[in-house]
N, C-alpha and C positions, 0 to 999 in steps of 0.2 A: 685473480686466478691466472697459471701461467698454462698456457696452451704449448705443448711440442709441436715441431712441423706436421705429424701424423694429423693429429688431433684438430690443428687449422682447418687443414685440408677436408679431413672428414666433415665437419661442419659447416663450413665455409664456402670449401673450392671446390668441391667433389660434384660432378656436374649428376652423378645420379642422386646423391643426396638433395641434391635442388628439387630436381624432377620429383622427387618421393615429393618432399616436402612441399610442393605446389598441388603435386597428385592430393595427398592427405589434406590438404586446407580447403580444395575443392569439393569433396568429398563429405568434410563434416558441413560445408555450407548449404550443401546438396540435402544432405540430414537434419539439418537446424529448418530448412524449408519444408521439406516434408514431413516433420516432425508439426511443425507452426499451423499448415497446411490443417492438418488431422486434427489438433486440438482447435482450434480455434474454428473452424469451419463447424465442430461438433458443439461448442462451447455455444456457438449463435443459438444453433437448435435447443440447447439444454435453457436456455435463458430467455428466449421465444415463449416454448410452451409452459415454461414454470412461471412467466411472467404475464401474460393477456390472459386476462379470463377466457376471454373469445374461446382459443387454444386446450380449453379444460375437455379436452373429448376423450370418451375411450379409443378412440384410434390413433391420434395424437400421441396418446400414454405410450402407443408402442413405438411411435418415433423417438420420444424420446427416451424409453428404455435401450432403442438402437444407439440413441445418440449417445448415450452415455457408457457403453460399451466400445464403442470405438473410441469418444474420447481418453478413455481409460486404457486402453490401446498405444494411443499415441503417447499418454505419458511414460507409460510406466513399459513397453512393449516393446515401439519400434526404435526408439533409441538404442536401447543396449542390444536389440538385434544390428543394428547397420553401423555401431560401432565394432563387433564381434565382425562383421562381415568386412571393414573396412581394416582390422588392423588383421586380419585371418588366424586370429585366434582369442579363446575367452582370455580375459585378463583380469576378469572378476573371481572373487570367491568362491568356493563350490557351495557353499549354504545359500550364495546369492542365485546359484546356475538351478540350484533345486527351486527357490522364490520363482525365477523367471520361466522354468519350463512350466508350471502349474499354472501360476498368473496369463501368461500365454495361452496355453491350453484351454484354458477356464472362458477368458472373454472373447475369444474366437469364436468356441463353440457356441459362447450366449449372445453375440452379432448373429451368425449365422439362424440361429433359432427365432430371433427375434426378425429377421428377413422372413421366415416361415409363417410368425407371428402374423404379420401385416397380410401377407398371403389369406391364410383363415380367415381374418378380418374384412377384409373388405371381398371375399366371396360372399360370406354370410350376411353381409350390409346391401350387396348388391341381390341377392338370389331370394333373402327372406327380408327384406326390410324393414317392414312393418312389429316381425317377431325378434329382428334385431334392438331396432330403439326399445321396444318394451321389454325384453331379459339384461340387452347388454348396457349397465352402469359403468358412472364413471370409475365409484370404488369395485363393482367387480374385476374391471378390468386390472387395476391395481393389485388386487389379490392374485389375479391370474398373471402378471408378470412379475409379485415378488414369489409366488408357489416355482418359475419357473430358473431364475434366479436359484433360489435355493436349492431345488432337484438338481440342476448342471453343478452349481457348485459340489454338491454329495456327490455328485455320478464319476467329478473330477479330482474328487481325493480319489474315491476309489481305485481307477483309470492309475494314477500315478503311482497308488500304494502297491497294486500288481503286478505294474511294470518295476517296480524296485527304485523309481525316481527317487524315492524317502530314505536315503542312505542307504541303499539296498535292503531295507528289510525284509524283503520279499524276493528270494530267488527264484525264474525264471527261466527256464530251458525257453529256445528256438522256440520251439512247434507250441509252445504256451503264448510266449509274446506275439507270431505270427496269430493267433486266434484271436487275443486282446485288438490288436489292430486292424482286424477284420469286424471285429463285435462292432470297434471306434469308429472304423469308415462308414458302416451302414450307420448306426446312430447318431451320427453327427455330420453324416455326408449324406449318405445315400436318401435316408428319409427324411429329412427336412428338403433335399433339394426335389425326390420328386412332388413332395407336398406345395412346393412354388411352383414349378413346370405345371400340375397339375390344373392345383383350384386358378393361377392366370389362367390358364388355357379357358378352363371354365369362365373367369371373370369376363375377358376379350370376347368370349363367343357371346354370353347374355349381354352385354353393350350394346355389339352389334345385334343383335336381335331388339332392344328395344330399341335401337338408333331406326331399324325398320320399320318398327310399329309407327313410331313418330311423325316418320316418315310420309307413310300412309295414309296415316290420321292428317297435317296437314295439307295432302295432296287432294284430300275430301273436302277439308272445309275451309281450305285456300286457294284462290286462282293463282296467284302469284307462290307459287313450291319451290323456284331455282335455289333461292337463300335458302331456304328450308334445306335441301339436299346438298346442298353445300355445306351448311354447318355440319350434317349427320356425315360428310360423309371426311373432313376434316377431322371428326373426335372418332371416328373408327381410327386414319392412320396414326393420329395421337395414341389413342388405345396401343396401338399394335408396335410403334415405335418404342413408347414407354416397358412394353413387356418382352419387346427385344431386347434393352437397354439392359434388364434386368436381368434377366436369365445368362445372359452371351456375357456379361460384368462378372456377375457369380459364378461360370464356369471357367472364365479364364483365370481367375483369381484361384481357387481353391482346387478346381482338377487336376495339375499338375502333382502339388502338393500330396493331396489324397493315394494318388498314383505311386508315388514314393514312398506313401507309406509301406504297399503293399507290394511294390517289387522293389523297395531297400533289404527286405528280408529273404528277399531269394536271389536280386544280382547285388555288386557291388556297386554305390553309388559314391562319385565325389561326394568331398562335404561342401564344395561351392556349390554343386549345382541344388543341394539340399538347402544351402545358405538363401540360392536364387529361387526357388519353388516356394521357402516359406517369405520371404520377404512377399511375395505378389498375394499370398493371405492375408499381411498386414496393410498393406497398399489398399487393401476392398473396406477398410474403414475409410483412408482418405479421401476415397472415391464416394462412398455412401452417402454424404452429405450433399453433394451433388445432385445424385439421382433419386434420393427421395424426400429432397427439401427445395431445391431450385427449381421442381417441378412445381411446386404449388407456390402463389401468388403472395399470398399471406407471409411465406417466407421472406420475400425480396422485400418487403413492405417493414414485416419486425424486423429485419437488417437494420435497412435505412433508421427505423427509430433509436436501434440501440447504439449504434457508429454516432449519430446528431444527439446521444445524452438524454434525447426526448422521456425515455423509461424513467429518470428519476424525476418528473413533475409530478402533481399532483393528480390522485386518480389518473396514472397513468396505466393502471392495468383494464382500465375500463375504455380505451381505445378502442376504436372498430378499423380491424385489420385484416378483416374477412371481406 
């Protein structure tokens, strides 16, 4: 192929054309990590609990219903987001831009829910114990995250068909869309997130309340109580650092976001800064493996076994990882 001096240059000499093209190399390496990051960080967790018996818990089930939602994220989500973002414009298909707003919308909302999930959960385990282990199974729990599963998905055609995402089949005035996205933010923001703020708030307070009784009870029928209040008073700020962790993750991730929904429709916003609000909802997968699996021990443990091959020997799901 024969190059004119233009065409060199542009390629070759052209010192912005460098720069792009180191900018752009940097950038998918930057996406291929946090792409790698979110699956595979998810992928430990999906492969943990579908693997150790140990693991077969209904609380568990809603880890890794989480896990599997962000993973699903990372495949099919944040890539063709932070490519859209990196080259500043779609360059896909418009059949494929209707697949990705829905797909998006869809497992966000059910990551999100599934944070809400775990919330319920482990109030109820903590506050009724006894009425917990005896109602909650492992196959109920299963019904209750594929019922929820299916509900978001119905609620997300919906959501899409009235916005007119579906080839416009559905026209829309202003003051209609503004509603829909009002309806969206409380159902998919406003009440699952106060349902977390809440029942934590709740969880952290009954800890601490039996970390007290405990307390007291050993200070009665132990001379030696230093260790004792020392432990109690170590899984208090565990307690309360974990449900910072969570809450303060969750709202810098999705507030932003939310916010945009609802003052896109009444100022003018860039599409970067849209581009940058929705990226930091896709980010609260990558981060999620983090904070609700390298918090428990059990985790760093099924790592170790699945990285060392150890999962494919014999009666390997009969391992004690607990």
């Amino acid at each position: 192929m024969n190059l004119n001096q233009t065409d060199y240059c542009y390629w070759f000499s052209c010192p912005e054309r460098s720069v792009y093209s180191a900018l752009n190399v940097l950038l998918y390496m930057s996406t291929a990590a946090v792409v790698l990051l979110t699956v595979c960080g998810n992928l430990l967790i999906i492969i943990s609990v579908c693997h150790f018996t140990q693991l077969h818990t209904p609380a568990n089930m809603l880890i890794l219903s989480l896990a599997v939602s962000d993973c699903l994220i990372g495949v099919f989500v944040i890539p063709t987001a932070l490519i859209w973002m990196i080259e500043s414009c779609w360059i896909f298909t418009a059949l494929y831009r209707v697949c990705f707003i829905f797909i998006s919308c869809f497992l966000t909302t059910m990551s999100i829910f599934n944070v809400a999930l775990i919330a319920v959960d482990r109030y109820f385990a903590l506050s009724k114990p006894f009425l917990y282990h005896k109602t909650v199974s492992l196959s109920t729990m299963c019904i209750i995250v594929l019922s929820v599963w299916t509900v978001l998905f119905i609620y997300n055609i919906a959501l899409q068909y009235f916005n007119g995402t579906f080839g416009g089949l559905v026209t829309c005035s202003g003051y209609n869309f503004f509603i829909w996205s009002l309806v969206d933010l409380v159902l998919t923001f406003v009440f699952p997130l106060s349902v977390i703020v809440i029942l934590y708030g709740q969880v952290f307070f009954i800890a601490k309340k039996h970390a007290t009784a405990i307390r007291d009870l050993n200070s009665h029928t132990r001379t030696q109580k230093s260790k004792n209040m020392s432990d109690s008073m170590k899984s208090e700020r565990k307690a309360a650092k974990v449900l910072g962790i969570l809450v303060s993750v969750f709202l810098a991730c999705l507030l932003p976001y939310f916010l945009y929904c609802v003052l896109g429709n009444v100022i003018e916003i860039q599409e970067k800064s849209f581009q940058k609000v929705l990226m930091l909802v896709y980010f609260n997968s990558a981060i999620n493996p983090v904070i609700y699996a390298l918090f428990y021990p059990w985790f760093r443990r099924s790592v170790k076994l699945i990285l060392t091959l150890q999962i494919f020997f014999t009666d390997s799901t009969l391992i004690n990882i607990l």
